[in-house]
C-alpha positions in Angstrom: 13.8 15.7 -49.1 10.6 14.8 -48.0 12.0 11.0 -46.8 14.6 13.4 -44.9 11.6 15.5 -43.2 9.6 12.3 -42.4 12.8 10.3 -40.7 13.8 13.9 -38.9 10.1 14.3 -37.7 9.7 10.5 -36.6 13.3 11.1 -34.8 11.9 14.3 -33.0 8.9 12.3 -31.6 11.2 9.5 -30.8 13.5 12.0 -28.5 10.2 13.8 -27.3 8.7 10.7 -25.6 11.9 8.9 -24.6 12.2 12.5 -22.6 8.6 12.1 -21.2 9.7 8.1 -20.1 12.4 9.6 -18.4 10.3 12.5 -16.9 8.0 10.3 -15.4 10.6 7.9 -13.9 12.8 9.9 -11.8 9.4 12.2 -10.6 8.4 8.2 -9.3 11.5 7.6 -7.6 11.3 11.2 -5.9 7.9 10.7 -4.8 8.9 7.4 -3.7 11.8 8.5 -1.9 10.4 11.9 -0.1 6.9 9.9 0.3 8.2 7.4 2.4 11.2 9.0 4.5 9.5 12.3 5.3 6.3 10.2 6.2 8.0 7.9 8.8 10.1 11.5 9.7 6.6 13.0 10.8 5.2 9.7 12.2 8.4 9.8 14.8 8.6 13.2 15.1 4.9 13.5 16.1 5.8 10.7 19.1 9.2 12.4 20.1 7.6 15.1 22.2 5.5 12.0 24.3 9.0 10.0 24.4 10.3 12.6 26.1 8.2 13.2 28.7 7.5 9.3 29.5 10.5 7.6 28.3 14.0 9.6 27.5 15.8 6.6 26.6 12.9 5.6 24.0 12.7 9.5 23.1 16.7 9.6 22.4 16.2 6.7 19.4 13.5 8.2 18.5 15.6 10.9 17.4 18.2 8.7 16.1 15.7 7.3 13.8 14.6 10.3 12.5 17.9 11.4 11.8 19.0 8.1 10.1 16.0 8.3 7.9 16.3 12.0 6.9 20.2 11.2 5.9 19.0 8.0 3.5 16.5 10.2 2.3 19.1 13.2 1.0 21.7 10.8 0.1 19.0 9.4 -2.0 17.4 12.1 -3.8 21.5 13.1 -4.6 21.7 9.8 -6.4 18.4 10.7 -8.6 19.6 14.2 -8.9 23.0 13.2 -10.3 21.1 11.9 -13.6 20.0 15.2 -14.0 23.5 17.1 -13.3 25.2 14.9 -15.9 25.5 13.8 -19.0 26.9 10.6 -18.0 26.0 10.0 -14.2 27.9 7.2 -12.1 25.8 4.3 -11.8 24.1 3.5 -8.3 22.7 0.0 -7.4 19.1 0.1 -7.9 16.7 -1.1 -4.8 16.8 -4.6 -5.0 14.8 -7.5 -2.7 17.4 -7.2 -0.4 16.7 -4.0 0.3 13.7 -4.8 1.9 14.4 -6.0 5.3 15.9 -3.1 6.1 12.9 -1.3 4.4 10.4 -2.9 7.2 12.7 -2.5 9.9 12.2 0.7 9.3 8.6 1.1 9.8 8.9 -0.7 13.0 10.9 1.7 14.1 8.6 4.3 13.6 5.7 2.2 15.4 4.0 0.0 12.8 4.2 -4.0 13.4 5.5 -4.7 10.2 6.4 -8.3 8.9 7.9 -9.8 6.0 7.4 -13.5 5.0 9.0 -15.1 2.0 7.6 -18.3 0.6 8.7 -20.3 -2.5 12.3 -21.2 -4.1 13.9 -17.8 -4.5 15.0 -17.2 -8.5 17.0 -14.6 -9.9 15.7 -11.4 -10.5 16.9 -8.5 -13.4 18.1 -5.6 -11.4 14.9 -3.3 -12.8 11.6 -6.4 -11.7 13.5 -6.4 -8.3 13.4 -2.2 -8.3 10.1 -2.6 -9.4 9.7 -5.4 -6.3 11.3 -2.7 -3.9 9.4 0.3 -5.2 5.4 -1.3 -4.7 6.6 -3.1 -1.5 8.1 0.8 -0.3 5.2 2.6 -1.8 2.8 0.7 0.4 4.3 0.7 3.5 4.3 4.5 2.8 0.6 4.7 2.3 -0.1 2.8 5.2 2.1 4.8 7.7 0.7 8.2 5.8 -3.2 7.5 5.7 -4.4 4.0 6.7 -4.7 4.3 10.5 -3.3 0.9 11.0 -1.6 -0.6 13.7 0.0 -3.5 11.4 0.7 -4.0 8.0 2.5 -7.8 6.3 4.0 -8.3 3.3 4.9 -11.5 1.8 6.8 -12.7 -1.3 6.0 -15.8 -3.4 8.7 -17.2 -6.0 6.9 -19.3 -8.6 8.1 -20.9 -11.4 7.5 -18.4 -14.1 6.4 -15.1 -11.6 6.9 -13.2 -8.3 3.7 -12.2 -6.9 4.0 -9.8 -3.8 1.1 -9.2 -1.8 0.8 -6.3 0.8 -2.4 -6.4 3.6 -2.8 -3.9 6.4 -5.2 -3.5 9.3 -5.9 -0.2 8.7 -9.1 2.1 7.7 -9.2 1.1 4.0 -8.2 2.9 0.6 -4.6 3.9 1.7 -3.9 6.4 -1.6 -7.0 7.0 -3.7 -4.5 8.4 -7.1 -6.5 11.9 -6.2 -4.9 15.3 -6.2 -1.5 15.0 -4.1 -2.1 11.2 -4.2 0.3 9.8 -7.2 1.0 6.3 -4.8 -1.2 4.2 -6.8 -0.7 5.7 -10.3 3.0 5.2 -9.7 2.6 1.7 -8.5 0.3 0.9 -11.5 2.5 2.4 -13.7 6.1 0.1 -12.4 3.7 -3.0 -12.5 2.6 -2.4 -16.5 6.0 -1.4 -17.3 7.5 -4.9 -16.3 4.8 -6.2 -18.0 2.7 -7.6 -14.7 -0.5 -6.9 -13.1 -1.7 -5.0 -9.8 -4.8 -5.3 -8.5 -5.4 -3.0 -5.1 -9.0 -2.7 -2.6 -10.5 -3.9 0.5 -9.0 -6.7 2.7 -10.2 -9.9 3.7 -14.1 -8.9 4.9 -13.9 -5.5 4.2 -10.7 -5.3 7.0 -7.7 -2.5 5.9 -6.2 -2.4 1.9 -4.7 -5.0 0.3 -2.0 -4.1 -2.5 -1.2 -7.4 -4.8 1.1 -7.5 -7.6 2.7 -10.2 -10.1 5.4 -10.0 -11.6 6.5 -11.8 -14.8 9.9 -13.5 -14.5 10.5 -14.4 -17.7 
């Protein structure tokens, strides 16, 4: 009886903090979905009243854009939902590195000079390093457009042998997301990074210049 009450009690933890892992993943992947689309939603919105008095044609994608982002952002959030609503929830492709292109296209739509370099032979990636990839890249571009000030922002991608280190620099006003009250960016980034197994590292720029975001992540 008592080797029954021990495995039953050991069993109950078990299920008790495999329910807090999941807690914390999907509230990550609705701040980083709600963070970033209804941040580039505001940053448009705030220049579609300009656009239209200076430029209707500029003012008319404007709109467009906000539109198109507010659509990805509910048909996302359904997707994390649906793992709530069922017991066994159709699987949806996680973000991967391809994902990202269209990721910074979309922050130069809302104004920010965004680029994206990669450098290195590219290596396959398991589906939930290149979410993690996705998620850090997404998370800064988010803090950037939300609290930095900046007019640009580059992010670049190195493939090495054993590694994939991404490294994030903007132009901006400094700390981007200081973890604070209302600010989870940086806990949730630190938390993706130690989950794979990597390291993060975030501060300053080059001389003091904007916030730099650096991550490795182990391939292996």
């Amino acid at each position: 009886m008592e080797m029954l009450e021990e495995r039953a009690c050991r069993l109950a933890e078990e299920q008790d903090a495999a329910a807090t892992r999941e807690r914390e993943r999907i509230a990550r992947e609705m701040h980083d979905i709600l963070a970033h689309s209804m941040s580039l939603v505001v940053v448009q919105a705030e220049a579609g009243p300009v656009a239209v008095r200076t430029d209707p044609d500029k003012a008319e994608e404007v709109f467009d854009n906000i539109s198109a982002t507010a659509r990805d952002a509910l048909a996302q959030l359904r997707r994390t939902l649906g793992v709530l609503r069922s017991e066994e929830p159709e699987r949806q492709p996680q973000p991967s590195i391809e994902g990202l292109p269209p990721l910074v296209d979309s922050v130069r739509r809302a104004g920010l000079a965004a680029t994206l370099e990669q450098h290195g032979e590219r290596r396959p990636v398991p589906a939930h390093l290149a979410a993690t990839a996705y998620r850090i890249v997404q998370e800064s571009l988010t803090n950037t457009v939300k609290h930095a000030g900046a007019n640009s922002i580059s992010i670049e991608l190195m493939w090495l042998d054993n590694a994939l280190n991404l490294e994030i620099r903007d132009d901006g006003q400094g700390p981007a997301d200081d973890g604070g009250p209302g600010g989870r960016g940086l806990i949730g980034m630190r938390e993706r990074v130690s989950a794979a197994g990597g390291e993060l590292t975030c501060g300053p720029g080059p001389d003091g210049v904007g916030f730099r975001v650096a991550a490795s992540l182990p391939l292996q």
